[in-house]
C-alpha positions in Angstrom: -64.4 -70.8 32.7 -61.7 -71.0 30.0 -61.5 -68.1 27.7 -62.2 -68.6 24.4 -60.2 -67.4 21.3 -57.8 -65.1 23.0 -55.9 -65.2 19.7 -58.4 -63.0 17.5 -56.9 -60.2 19.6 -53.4 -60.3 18.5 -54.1 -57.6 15.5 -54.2 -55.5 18.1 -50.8 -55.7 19.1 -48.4 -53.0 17.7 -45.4 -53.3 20.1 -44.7 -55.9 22.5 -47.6 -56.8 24.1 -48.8 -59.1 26.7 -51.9 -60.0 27.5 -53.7 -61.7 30.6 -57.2 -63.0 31.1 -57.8 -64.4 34.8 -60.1 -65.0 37.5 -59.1 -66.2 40.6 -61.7 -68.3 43.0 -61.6 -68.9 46.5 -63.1 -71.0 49.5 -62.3 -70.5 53.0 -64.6 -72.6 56.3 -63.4 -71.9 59.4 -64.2 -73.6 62.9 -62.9 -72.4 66.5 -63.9 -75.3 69.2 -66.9 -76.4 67.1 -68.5 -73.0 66.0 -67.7 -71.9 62.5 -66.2 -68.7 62.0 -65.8 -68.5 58.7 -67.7 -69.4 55.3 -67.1 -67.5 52.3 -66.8 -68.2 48.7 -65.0 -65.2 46.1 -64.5 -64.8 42.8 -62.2 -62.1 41.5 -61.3 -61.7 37.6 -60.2 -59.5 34.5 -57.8 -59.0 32.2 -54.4 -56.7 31.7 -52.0 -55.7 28.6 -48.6 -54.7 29.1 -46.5 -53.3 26.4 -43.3 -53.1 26.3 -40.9 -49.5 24.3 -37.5 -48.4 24.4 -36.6 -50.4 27.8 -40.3 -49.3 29.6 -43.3 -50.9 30.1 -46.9 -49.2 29.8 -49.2 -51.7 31.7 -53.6 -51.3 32.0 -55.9 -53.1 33.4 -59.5 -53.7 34.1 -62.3 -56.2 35.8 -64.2 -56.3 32.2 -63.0 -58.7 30.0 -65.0 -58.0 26.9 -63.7 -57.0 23.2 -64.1 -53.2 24.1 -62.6 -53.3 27.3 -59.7 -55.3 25.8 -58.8 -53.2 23.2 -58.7 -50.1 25.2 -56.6 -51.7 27.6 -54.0 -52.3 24.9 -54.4 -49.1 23.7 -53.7 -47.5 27.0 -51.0 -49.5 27.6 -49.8 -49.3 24.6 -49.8 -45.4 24.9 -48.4 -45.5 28.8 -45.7 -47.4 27.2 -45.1 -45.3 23.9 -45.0 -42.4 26.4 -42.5 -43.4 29.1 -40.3 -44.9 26.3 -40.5 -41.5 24.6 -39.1 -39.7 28.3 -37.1 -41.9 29.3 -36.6 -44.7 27.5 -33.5 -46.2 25.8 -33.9 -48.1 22.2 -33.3 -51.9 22.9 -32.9 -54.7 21.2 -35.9 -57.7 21.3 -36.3 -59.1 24.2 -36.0 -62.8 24.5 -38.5 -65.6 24.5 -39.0 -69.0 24.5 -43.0 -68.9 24.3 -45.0 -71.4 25.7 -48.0 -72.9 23.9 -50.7 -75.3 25.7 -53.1 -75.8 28.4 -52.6 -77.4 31.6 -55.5 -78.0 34.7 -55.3 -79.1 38.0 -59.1 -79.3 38.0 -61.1 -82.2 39.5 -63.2 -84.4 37.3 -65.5 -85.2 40.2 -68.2 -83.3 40.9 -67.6 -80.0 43.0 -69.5 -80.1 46.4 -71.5 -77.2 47.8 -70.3 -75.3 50.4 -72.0 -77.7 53.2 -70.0 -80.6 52.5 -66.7 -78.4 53.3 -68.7 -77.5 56.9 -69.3 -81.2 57.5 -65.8 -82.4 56.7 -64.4 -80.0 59.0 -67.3 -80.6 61.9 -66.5 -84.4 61.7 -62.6 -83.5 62.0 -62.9 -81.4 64.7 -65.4 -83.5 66.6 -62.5 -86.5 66.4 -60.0 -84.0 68.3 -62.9 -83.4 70.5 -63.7 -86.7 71.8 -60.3 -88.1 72.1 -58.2 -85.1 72.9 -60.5 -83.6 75.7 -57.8 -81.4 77.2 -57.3 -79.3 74.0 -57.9 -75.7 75.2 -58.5 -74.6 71.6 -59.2 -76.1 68.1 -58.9 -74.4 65.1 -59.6 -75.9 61.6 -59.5 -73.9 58.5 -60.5 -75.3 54.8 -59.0 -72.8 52.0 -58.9 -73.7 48.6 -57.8 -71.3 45.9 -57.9 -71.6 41.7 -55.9 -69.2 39.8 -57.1 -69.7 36.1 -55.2 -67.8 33.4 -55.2 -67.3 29.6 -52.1 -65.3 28.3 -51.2 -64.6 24.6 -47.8 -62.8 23.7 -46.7 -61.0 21.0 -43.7 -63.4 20.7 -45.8 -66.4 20.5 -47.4 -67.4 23.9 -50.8 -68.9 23.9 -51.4 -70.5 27.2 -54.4 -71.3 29.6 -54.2 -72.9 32.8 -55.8 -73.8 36.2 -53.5 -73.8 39.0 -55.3 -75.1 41.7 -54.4 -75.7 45.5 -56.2 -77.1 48.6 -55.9 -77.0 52.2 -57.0 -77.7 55.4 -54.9 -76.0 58.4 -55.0 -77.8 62.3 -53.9 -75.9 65.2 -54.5 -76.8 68.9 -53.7 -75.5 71.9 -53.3 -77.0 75.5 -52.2 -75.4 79.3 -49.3 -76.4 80.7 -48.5 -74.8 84.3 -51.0 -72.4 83.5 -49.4 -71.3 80.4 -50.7 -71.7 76.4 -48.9 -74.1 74.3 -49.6 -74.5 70.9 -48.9 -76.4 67.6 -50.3 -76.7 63.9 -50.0 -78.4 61.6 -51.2 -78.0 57.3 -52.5 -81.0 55.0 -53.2 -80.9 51.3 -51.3 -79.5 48.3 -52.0 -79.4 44.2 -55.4 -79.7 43.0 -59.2 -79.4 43.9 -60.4 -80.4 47.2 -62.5 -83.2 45.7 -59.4 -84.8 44.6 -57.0 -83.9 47.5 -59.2 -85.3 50.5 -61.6 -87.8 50.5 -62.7 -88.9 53.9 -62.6 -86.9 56.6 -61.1 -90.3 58.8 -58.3 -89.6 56.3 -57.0 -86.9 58.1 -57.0 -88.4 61.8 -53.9 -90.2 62.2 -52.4 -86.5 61.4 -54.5 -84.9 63.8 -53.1 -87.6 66.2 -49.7 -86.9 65.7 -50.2 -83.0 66.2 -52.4 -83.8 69.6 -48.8 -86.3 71.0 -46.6 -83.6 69.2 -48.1 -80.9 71.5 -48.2 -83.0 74.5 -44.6 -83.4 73.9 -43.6 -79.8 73.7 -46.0 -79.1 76.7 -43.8 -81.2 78.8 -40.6 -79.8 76.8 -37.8 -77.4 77.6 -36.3 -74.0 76.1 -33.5 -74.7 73.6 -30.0 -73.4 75.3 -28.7 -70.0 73.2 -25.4 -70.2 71.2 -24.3 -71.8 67.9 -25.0 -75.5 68.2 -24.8 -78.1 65.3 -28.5 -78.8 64.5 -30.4 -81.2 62.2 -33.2 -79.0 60.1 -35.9 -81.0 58.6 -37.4 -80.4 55.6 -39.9 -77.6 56.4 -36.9 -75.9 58.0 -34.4 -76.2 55.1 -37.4 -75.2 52.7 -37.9 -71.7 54.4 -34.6 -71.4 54.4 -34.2 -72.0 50.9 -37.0 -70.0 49.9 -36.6 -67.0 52.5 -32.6 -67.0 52.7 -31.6 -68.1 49.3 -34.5 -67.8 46.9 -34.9 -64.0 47.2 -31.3 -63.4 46.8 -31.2 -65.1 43.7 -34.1 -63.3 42.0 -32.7 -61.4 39.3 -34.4 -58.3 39.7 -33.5 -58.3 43.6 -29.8 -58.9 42.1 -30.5 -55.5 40.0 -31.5 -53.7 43.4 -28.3 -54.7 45.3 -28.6 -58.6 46.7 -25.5 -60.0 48.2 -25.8 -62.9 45.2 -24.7 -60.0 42.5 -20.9 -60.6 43.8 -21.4 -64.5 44.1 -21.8 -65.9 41.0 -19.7 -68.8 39.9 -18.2 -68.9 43.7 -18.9 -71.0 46.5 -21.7 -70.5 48.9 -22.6 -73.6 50.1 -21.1 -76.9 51.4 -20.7 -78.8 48.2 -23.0 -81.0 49.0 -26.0 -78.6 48.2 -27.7 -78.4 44.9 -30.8 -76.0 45.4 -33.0 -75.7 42.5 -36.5 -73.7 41.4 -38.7 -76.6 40.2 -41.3 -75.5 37.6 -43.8 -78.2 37.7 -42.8 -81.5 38.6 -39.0 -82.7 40.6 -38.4 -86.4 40.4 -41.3 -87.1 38.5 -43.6 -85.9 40.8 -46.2 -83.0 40.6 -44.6 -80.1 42.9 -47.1 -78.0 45.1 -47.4 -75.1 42.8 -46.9 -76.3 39.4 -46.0 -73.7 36.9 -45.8 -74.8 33.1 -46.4 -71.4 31.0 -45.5 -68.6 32.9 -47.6 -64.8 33.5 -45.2 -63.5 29.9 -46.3 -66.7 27.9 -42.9 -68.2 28.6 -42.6 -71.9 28.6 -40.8 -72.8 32.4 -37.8 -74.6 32.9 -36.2 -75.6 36.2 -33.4 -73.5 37.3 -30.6 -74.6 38.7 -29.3 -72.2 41.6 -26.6 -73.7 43.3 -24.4 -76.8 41.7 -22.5 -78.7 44.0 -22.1 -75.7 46.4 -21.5 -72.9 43.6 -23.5 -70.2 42.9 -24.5 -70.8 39.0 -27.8 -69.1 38.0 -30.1 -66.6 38.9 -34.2 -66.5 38.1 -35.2 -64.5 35.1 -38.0 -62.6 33.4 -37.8 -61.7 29.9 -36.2 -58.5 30.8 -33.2 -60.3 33.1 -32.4 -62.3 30.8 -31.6 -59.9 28.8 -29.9 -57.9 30.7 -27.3 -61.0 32.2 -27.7 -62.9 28.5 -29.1 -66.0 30.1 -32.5 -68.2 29.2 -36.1 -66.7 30.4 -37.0 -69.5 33.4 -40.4 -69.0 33.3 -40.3 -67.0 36.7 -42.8 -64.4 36.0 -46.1 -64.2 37.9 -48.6 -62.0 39.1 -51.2 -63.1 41.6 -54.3 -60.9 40.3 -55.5 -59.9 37.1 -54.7 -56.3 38.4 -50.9 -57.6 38.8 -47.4 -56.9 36.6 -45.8 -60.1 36.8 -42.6 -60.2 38.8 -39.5 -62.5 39.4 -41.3 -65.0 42.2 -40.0 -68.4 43.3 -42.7 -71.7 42.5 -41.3 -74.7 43.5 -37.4 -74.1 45.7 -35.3 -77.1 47.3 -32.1 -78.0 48.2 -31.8 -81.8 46.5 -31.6 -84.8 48.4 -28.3 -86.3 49.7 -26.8 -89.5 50.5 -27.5 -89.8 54.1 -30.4 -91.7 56.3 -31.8 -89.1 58.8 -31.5 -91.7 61.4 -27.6 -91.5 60.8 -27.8 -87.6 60.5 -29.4 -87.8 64.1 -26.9 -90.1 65.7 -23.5 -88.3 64.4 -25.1 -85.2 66.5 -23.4 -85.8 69.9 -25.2 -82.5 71.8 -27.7 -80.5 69.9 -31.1 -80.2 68.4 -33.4 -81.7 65.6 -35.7 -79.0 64.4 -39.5 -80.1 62.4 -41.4 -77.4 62.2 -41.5 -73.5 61.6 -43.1 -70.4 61.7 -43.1 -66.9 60.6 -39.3 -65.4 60.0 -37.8 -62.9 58.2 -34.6 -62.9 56.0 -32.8 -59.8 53.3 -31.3 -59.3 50.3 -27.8 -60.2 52.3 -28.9 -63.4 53.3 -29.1 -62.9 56.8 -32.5 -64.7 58.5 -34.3 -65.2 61.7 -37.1 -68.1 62.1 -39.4 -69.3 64.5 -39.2 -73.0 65.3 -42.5 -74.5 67.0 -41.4 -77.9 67.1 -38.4 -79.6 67.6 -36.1 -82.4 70.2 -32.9 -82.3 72.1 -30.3 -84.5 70.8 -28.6 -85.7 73.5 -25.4 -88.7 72.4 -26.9 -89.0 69.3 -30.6 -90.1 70.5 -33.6 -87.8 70.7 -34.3 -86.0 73.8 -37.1 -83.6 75.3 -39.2 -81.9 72.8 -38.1 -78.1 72.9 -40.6 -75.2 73.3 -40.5 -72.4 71.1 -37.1 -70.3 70.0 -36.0 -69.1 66.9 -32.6 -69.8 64.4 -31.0 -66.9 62.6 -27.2 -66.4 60.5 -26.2 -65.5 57.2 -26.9 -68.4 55.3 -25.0 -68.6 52.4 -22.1 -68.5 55.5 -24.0 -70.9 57.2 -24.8 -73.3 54.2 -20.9 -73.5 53.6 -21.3 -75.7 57.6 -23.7 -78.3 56.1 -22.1 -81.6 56.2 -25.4 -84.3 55.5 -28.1 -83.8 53.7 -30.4 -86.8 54.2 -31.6 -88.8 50.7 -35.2 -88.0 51.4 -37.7 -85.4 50.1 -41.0 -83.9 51.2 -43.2 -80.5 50.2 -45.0 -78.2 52.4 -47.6 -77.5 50.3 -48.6 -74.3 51.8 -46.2 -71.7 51.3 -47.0 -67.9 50.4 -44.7 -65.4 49.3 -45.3 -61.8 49.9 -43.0 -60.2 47.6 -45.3 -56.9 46.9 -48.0 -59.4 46.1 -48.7 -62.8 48.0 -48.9 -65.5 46.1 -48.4 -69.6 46.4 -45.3 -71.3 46.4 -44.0 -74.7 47.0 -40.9 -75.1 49.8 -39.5 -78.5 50.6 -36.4 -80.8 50.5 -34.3 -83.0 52.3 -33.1 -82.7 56.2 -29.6 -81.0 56.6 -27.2 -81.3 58.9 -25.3 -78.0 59.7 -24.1 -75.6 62.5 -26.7 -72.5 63.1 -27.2 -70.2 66.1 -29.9 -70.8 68.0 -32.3 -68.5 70.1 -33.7 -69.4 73.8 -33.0 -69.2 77.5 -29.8 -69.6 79.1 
C-alpha cells in the first residue's frame, strides 16, 4: 500500500536527509517431478533516513513506519551523521541533484489470484513435460514473483513512489545419457505482476518444448575443444558479460576502490563497434526488465552511456560520485531492503545492436562455436571473467554443428571486446538477472549477439 503524505515529514530535516519508506513482497511455488516443494508468500517493510555532514553519512533504520519511529530515525541518523562528520569529516560543498518527482507502477489491474491458482499453473505445466517428454529424469518448475514498493522524499527535492514489479517462472529438466545427468533450464517472464505476465499456462509449452529438443541435443552433444577459438555469444552471453565484466568496472564507487576502468577513460576498450549502455527504464521504446525511473536518493534516472563507439566515456554515479568526478547523478542508487544504504548497482546493461544478421555472423565463422545460454561465473574489478556455458553448437564451415556439453569461457574483456568484429542488429532481455553486490537485487542483462575471439574451456 502506497504511503501517504511522506512530505509532512520534511520539517524534520536539518541536514541532508534522505528518506525511504518500503516493503518488499514475495511469492515463490515450487514443484520437483509433480510434488510441490515450495509455497510461501513474505512481506518484509520499513523505512530508513540517511543524513548526510562534512563528507559522511549517518544512516538508521527500522521495521516501524509510524510518525514516532520516523522521527527518531532521522534523529539518529542525523546524530550518527553529525558525529562522524565531527571526527572525521571534511566540510563539502552541496552535493548534486537532479530530484525526481512522480509515481510510477508496474502493478496489474486484474485481480490478484490466491496462492492456488500459482499451484495449478505450475501442475498443468509440469504435467505437459510429463506426458510428452517421458524420459525427463527430473522436472523442476519454480514461480517467484517479487514487488519492491518504495516512497522516498529528499531534502533536495525528491518525492517519489513506485512499484517495481517482476515475475517469473524458472524450467529445468534433466535426462541420462550413458548413464550420466544432463541438464538444461531455461527462465520465462520479466516486468510486472504475474497476472499480466502469463496468462495460460498452454502459453508457456512451445518453450518448454524447445528446452526438452535443446536438452536432447546436448545429451547427444560433444565437449567444446580448449584454446582461444573465434566464437558467436548470443545475447544472454554478451549480457553477463556486460554486466559481470564491464558493468562492475564501471561503477563509480568500484572505480574509487581501485577498478581497472579508473586508467580508461576516454580510451579505447572495445572494438568500435560496441556502444554499451545502463538503460534506466525503457531502450528502444520498450519497457526494460527492471525499470528504474526515480532512483533509492530521489534522483530522477537517465541512461548512461558507457562505452561510445569502443571508448570508454562514462562511469555510473550516486550523488556522492558525481561529485567527486563533476559528472550528472544517473539515477544508479539502490538498495534492495528497507534496512539497505543505497549503492552504485547496474538496472538495465547492454551492448547496442549492430548491423549484422546472426545468420551471416554464423556463416563468416569457418571453425568455432555459437554459444546461447549461461550460468553461474565470476569476473573482478580488472575485468578478467570466467562463465559457465550450458548450451551451445559447433560451427563447423560456417553451418551449425553438434550441440556442445557444458565448458566455460574466460579473458579479460575489455582486451577481449577490442576482438569483436559483428554485433548482430537484434535485441533481447533476460529478464532474470540478480546482482549480489553486498546486497542482491534485480537487474536487467541483454543485447545483441557478438562476434569475437575468447578462450574457451573443455577437453582436449
Amino acid at each position: 500500500m502506497q504511503y501517504a503524505n511522506i512530505e509532512r515529514h520534511k520539517a524534520l530535516f536539518s541536514e541532508y536527509t534522505e528518506l525511504r519508506v518500503q516493503e518488499n513482497r514475495s511469492v515463490a511455488v515450487g514443484i520437483l517431478n509433480g510434488d510441490i516443494v515450495r509455497n510461501a508468500r513474505n512481506a518484509q517493510g520499513g523505512m530508513s533516513a540517511r543524513v548526510f555532514k562534512n563528507g559522511l553519512w549517518g544512516f538508521a533504520s527500522t521495521p516501524e513506519s509510524d510518525d514516532e519511529a520516523i522521527r527518531q530515525a532521522i534523529r539518529l541518523a542525523t546524530d550518527n551523521a553529525r558525529f562522524l562528520g565531527s571526527k572525521a569529516g571534511q566540510p563539502t560543498g552541496a552535493l548534486p541533484a537532479r530530484p525526481g518527482i512522480g509515481q510510477n507502477s508496474l502493478a496489474t489491474t486484474k485481480p490478484r489470484l490466491e496462492q492456488k491458482a500459482y499451484i495449478d499453473f505450475l501442475r498443468d505445466v509440469d504435467a505437459y513435460a510429463a506426458a510428452k517428454y517421458p524420459y525427463l529424469k527430473a522436472r523442476t518448475l519454480m514461480l517467484s514473483g517479487l514487488d519492491m514498493e518504495k516512497t522516498v522524499l529528499t531534502a533536495d527535492g525528491g518525492d517519489a513512489w513506485s512499484l517495481i514489479a517482476r515475475s517469473l517462472v524458472y524450467a529445468s529438466f534433466t535426462m541420462e545419457e550413458n548413464g550420466e545427468p544432463v541438464d538444461l533450464y531455461e527462465v520465462i517472464g520479466g516486468p510486472g505482476q504475474f497476472e499480466d505476465i502469463f496468462d495460460q499456462p498452454s502459453a508457456l509449452y512451445p518453450k518448454i518444448d524447445l528446452l526438452a529438443d535443446r536438452l536432447r541435443q546436448k545429451a547427444k552433444g560433444v565437449y567444446a575443444k580448449p584454446g582461444e577459438h573465434e566464437v558467436v555469444l548470443d545475447s544472454d552471453l554478451a549480457g553477463i558479460l556486460a554486466h559481470e565484466a564491464i558493468g562492475h568496472t564501471v561503477e563509480a564507487d568500484l572505480v574509487l576502490g581501485g577498478s581497472v576502468a579508473a586508467d580508461y577513460m576516454n580510451q579505447a576498450v572495445a572494438s568500435p563497434l560496441v556502444t554499451m549502455v545502463d538503460f534506466a527504464n525503457t531502450a528502444y521504446g520498450k519497457l526494460c526488465p527492471v525499470p528504474l525511473w526515480i532512483d533509492d536518493e530521489g534522483t530522477a534516472a537517465k541512461d548512461a552511456v558507457l562505452i561510445k563507439d569502443g571508448v570508454l566515456k562514462s562511469y555510473m554515479h550516486n550523488k556522492e560520485s558525481a561529485r567527486h568526478f563533476s559528472a550528472d547523478p544517473t539515477g544508479n542508487a539502490r538498495a534492495y531492503g528497507f534496512y539497505d544504504e543505497p549503492l552504485i548497482r547496474m538496472r538495465n546493461t547492454a551492448i547496442l545492436p549492430g548491423s549484422s544478421k546472426l545468420a551471416d555472423m554464423i556463416a563468416s565463422v569457418d571453425k568455432g562455436y555459437y554459444f546461447l545460454t549461461s550460468s553461474n561465473g565470476q569476473a573482478d574489478s580488472t575485468s578478467e571473467f570466467m562463465f559457465g556455458v550450458v548450451m551451445g553448437y559447433e560451427i563447423n564451415n560456417g553451418k551449425l554443428g553438434a550441440a556442445v556439453r557444458d565448458c566455460t569461457i574466460s579473458g579479460i574483456a575489455f582486451n577481449m571486446l577490442k576482438t569483436v568484429t559483428m554485433v548482430s542488429d537484434d535485441m533481447s532481455w533476460t529478464g532474470a538477472g540478480m546482482c549480489g553486490k553486498k546486497q542482491s537485487i534485480p537487474v536487467g542483462m541483454g543485447g545483441p549477439a557478438i562476434k569475437c575471439r575468447i578462450n574457451v574451456g573443455g577437453r582436449a
